[in-house]
C-alpha positions in Angstrom: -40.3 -4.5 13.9 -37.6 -6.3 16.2 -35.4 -3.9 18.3 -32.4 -5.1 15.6 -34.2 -4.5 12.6 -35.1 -1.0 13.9 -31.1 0.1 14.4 -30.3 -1.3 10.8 -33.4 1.0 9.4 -31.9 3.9 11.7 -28.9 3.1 9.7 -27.1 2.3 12.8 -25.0 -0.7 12.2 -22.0 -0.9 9.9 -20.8 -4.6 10.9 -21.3 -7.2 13.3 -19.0 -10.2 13.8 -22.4 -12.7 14.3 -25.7 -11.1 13.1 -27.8 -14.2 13.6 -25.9 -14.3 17.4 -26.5 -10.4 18.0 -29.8 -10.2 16.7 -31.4 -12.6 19.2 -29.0 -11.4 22.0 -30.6 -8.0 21.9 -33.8 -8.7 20.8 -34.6 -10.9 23.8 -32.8 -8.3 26.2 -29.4 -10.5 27.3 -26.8 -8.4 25.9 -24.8 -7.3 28.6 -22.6 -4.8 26.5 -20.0 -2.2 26.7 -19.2 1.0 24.8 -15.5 2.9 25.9 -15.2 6.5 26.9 -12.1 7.6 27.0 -12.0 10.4 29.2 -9.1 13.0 27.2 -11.9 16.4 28.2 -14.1 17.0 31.3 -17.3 17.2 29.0 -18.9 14.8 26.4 -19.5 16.2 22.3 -22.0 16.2 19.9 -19.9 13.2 18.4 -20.7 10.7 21.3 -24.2 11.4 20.4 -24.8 7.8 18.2 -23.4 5.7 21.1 -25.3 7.1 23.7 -28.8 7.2 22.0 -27.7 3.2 21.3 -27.3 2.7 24.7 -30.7 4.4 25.8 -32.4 2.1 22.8 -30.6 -1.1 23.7 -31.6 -0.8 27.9 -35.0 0.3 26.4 -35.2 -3.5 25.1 -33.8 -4.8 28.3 -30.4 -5.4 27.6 -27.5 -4.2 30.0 -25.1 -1.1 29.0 -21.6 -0.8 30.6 -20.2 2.6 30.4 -16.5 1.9 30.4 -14.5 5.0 31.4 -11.0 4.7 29.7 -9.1 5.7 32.8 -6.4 3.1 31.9 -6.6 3.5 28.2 -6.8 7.8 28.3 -3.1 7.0 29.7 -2.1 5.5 26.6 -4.2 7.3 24.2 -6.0 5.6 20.9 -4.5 6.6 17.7 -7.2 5.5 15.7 -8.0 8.5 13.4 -5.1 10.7 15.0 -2.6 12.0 13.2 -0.4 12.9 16.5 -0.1 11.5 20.1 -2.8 12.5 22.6 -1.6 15.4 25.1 -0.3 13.0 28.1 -3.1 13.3 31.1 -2.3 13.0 35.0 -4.9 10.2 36.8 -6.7 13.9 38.8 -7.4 15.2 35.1 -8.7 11.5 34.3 -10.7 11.1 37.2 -12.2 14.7 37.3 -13.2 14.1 33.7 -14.7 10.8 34.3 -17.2 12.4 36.8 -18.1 14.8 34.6 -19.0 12.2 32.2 -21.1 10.0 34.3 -23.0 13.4 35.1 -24.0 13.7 31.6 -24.8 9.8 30.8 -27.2 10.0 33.5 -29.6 12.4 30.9 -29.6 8.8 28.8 -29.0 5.7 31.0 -30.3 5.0 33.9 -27.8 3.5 36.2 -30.2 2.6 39.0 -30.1 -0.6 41.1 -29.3 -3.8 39.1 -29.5 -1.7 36.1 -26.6 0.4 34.0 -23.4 0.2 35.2 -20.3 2.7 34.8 -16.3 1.1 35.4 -13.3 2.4 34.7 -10.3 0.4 33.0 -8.1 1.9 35.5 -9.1 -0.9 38.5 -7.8 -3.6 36.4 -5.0 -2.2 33.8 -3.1 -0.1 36.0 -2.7 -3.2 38.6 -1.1 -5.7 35.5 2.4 -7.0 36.1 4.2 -6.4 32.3 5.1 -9.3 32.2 2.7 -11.6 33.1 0.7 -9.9 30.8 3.0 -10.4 27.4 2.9 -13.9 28.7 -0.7 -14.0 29.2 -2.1 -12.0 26.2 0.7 -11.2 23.8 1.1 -14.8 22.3 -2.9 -14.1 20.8 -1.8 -11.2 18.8 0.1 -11.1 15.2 2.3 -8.2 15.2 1.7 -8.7 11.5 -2.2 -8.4 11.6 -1.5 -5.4 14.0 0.1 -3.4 11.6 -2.5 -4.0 8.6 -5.3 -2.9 11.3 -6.7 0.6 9.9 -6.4 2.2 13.1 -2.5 1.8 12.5 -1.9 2.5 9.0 -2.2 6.6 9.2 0.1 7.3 12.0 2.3 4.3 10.7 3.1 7.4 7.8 4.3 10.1 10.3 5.5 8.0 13.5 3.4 5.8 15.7 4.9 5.3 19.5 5.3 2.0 21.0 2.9 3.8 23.8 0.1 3.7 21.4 0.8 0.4 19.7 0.1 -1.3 22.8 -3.5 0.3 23.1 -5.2 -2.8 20.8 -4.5 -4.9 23.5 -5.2 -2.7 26.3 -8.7 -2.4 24.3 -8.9 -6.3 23.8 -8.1 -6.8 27.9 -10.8 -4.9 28.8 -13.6 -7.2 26.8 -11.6 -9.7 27.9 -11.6 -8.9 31.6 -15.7 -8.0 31.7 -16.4 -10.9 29.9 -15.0 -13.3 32.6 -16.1 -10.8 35.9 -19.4 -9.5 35.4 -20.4 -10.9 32.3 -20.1 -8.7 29.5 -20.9 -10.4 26.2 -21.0 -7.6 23.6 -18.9 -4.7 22.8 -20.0 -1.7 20.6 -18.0 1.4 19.0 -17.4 3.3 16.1 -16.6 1.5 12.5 -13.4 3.2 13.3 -12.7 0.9 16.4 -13.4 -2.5 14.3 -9.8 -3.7 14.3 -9.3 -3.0 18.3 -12.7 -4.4 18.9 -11.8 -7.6 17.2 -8.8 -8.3 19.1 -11.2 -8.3 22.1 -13.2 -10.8 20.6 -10.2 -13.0 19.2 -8.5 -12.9 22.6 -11.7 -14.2 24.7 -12.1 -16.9 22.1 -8.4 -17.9 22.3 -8.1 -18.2 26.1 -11.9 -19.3 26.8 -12.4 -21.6 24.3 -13.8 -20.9 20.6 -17.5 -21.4 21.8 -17.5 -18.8 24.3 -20.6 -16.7 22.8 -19.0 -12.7 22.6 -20.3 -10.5 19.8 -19.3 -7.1 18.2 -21.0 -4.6 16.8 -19.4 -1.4 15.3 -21.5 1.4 14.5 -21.6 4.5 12.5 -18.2 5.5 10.3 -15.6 7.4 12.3 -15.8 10.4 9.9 -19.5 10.9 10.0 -19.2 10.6 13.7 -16.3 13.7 13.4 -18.7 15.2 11.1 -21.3 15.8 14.0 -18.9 16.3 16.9 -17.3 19.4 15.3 -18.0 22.8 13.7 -15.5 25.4 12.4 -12.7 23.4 14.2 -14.0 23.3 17.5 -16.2 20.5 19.6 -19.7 20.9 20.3 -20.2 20.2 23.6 -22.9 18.4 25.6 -21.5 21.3 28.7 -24.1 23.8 28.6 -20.8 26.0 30.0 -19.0 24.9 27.1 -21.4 25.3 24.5 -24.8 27.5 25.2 -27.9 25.7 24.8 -28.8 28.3 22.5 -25.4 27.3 20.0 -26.0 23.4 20.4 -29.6 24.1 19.4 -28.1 26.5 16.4 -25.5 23.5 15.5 -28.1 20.8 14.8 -30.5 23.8 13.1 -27.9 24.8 10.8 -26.9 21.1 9.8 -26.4 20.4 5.6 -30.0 19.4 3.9 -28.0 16.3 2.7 -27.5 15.3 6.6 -31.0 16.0 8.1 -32.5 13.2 7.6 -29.8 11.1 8.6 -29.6 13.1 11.4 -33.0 12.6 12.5 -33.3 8.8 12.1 -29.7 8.2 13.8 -29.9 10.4 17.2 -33.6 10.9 17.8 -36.5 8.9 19.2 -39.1 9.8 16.4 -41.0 6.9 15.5 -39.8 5.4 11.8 -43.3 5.9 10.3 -43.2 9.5 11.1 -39.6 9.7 9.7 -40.2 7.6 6.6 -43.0 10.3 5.9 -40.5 13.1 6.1 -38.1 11.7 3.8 -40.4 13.2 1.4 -39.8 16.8 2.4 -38.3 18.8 0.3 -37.2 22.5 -0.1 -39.1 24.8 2.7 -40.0 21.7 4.9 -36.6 20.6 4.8 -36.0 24.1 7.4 -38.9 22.4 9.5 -37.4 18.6 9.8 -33.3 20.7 11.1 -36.0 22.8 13.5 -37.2 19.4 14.6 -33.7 18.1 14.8 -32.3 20.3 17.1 -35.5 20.9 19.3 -35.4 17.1 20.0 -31.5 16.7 20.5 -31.1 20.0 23.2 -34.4 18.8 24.7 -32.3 15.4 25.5 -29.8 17.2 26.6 -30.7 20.6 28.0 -34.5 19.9 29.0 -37.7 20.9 26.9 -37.3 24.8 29.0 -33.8 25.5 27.1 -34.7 24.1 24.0 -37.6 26.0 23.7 -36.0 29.1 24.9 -33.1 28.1 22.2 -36.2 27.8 19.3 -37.7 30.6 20.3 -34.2 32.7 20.1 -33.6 31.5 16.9 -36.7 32.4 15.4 -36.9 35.9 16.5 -33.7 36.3 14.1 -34.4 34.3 11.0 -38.2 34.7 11.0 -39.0 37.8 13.4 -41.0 36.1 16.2 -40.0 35.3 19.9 -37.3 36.0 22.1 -34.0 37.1 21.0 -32.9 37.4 24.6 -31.3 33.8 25.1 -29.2 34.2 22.5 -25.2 34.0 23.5 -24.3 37.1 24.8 -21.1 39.2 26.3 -20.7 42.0 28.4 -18.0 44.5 28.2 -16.7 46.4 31.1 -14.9 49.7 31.1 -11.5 47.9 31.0 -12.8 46.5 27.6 -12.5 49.9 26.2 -9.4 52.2 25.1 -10.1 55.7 25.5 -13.4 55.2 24.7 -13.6 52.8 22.1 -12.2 49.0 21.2 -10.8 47.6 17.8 -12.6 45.5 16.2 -10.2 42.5 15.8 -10.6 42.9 19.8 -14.1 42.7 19.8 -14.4 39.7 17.7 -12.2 37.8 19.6 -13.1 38.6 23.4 -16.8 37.2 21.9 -15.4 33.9 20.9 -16.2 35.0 17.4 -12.5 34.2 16.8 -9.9 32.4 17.9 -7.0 35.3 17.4 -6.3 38.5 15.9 -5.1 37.0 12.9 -8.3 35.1 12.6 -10.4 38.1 12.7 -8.8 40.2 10.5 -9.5 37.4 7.6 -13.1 37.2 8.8 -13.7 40.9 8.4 -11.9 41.0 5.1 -13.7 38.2 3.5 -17.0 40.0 4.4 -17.9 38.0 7.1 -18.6 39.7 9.8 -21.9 42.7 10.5 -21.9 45.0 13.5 -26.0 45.4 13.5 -26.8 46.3 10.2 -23.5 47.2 9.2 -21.1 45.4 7.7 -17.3 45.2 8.9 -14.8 46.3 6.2 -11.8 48.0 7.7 -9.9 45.4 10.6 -8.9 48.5 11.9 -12.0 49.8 12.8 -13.0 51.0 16.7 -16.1 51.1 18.1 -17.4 53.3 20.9 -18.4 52.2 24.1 -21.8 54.5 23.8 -22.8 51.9 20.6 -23.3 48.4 22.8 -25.4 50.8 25.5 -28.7 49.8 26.9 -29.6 46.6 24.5 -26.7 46.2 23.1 -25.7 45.2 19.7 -25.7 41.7 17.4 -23.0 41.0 15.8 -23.7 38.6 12.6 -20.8 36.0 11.5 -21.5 34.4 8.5 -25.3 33.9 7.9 -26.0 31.6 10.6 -24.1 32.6 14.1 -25.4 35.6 16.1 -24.0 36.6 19.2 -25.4 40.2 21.0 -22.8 42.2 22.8 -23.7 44.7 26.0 -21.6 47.0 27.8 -22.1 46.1 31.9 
């Protein structure tokens, strides 16, 4: 099985501007191609996932990856899939995340000598003259076709700024400039990014001549890609200090029985015989394919140690064995308490277990919330301090998140 036929039986690709072109470009290892980062937090999610296991498989084949960090573009801010403008970032925040980025792309790519290569959009957009750019680049793009592209049309509804309307052709300058200084040939994103990724492709073949051989490849749907970013609200982060390798292992564990599967054959390195052969799982074994999941994912991330650490957690609570120890975990200090005792809305809350008062006191009066083997009823509840002593106590949200609380 050629490298390209393997992606589309991962279920990988969603459209391609030349599939005859790409298909022997990255068979044969000449791609030289880019995916965009932009850098709006100082960690990567669970959502960039699908680009950067395509980028480990592509430089497995011999092709080239270029991570491209958006320091130009984060100051602009895509709108693709937004339904406000991005919080405005200052070039330290940019920078600061950008080298937290390239820390965690390192656990994929290797960016050794002659081999991956990670630029920023900020050497070459934040030095263009205004001017010479309309004149250069803004005669290639309809303002027409720009306003049917998909990444428009939602914030078209509730108030796009001319800020953001210019970020297609920052996008497009960027293939555009690669292409002519260090080769880059191919460009690959989200489905969500086909309209911005064709502008790219347009422009080069505009200025350089219709021949000139650039491809695009778009990827996985933007929502699907959401879908595995996020849980209740908030992102799950590749930063073992923002999410435990214990909860990223618990994220991918606790995925739907409709997404396994496509879970598996999109982010891990199992060989397609192996997967075809679990397609046929069903029921009990399905519980064994999200345990292999989320072993193989936090091993790529987190190393073999904490993902077996993060297994062995998890079984101790659903099936009694192991090590509940690595589970997440938070102290509470004297100060924590209020003559004695603290309220359970505060309790919930310093654990992470929610987000505000008002958050917590739904949780605990929908029945979603067990102190031990109790469950929560009254919001008003308070706890003494003697009750998190020595081992502590688990708290139990929902069926599937467990957190153990200790007083210092």
């Amino acid at each position: 099985m050629t490298l390209y036929d393997e992606l589309t039986a991962r279920g990988l690709i969603a459209q391609v501007t030349s599939e005859e072109e790409v298909r022997n470009l990255i068979n044969n290892g000449k791609a030289t191609f880019y995916i965009g980062f932009d850098c709006t937090a100082d960690s990567l999610t669970a959502g960039h996932f699908v680009a950067l296991t395509l980028m480990k498989r592509l430089q497995a084949a011999g092709n080239k990856p270029i991570a491209l960090i958006g320091g130009g573009t984060t100051m602009i801010g895509d709108p693709s899939g937004r339904t406000d403008m991005r919080k405005m970032l200052t070039k330290e925040d940019i920078d600061h995340n950008a080298e937290c980025f390239k820390r965690q792309m390192e656990k994929f790519i290797d960016f050794g000598e002659g081999k991956a290569m990670m630029v920023n959009n900020a050497d070459w957009l934040l030095k263009l003259n205004y001017v010479e750019l309309l004149r250069e680049v803004g005669a290639c793009f309809s303002v027409n076709n720009m306003l049917r592209a998909d990444c428009y049309k939602q914030r078209m509804e509730k108030g796009l700024s001319f800020l953001e309307f210019n970020y297609m052709i920052m996008q497009s300058y960027d293939f555009y400039h690669m292409f002519q200084t260090i080769g880059c040939n191919m460009q690959c994103g989200g489905n969500d990014q086909w309209s911005n990724m064709l502008g790219g492709t347009e422009l080069i073949r505009r200025k350089l001549g219709k021949d000139s051989h650039c491809m695009t490849i778009t990827l996985l749907t933007d929502s699907q890609g959401n879908k595995m970013g996020k849980t209740a609200g908030n992102a799950v982060w590749l930063d073992p200090n923002k999410t435990s390798p214990y909860d990223f292992y618990q994220y991918w564990r606790n995925v739907g029985d409709a997404d396994v599967m496509k879970c598996i054959r999109l982010l891990t390195f199992l060989p397609l015989e192996r997967i075809d052969e679990m397609d046929r799982w069903k029921d009990a074994q399905l519980n064994q394919a999200k345990e292999i999941l989320a072993w193989e994912l936090t091993s790529m991330v987190h190393g073999k140690e904490e993902a077996d650490k993060a297994q062995a957690a998890a079984r101790a609570l659903f099936s009694g064995g192991g090590d509940a120890g690595d589970m997440p975990s938070t102290e509470l200090s004297g100060a924590d308490f209020a003559d004695g005792s603290i309220g359970a809305l505060t309790l919930l809350v310093k654990c992470g277990l929610a987000a505000s008062n008002g958050e917590a006191r739904r949780l605990i009066q929908q029945g979603g919330v067990a102190l031990g083997d109790e469950k929560m009823s009254d919001p008003a509840a308070k706890f003494h301090k003697d009750r998190f002593a020595g081992e502590g106590v688990i708290i139990k949200k929902g069926k599937k998140v467990f957190h153990r609380v200790i007083l210092a």
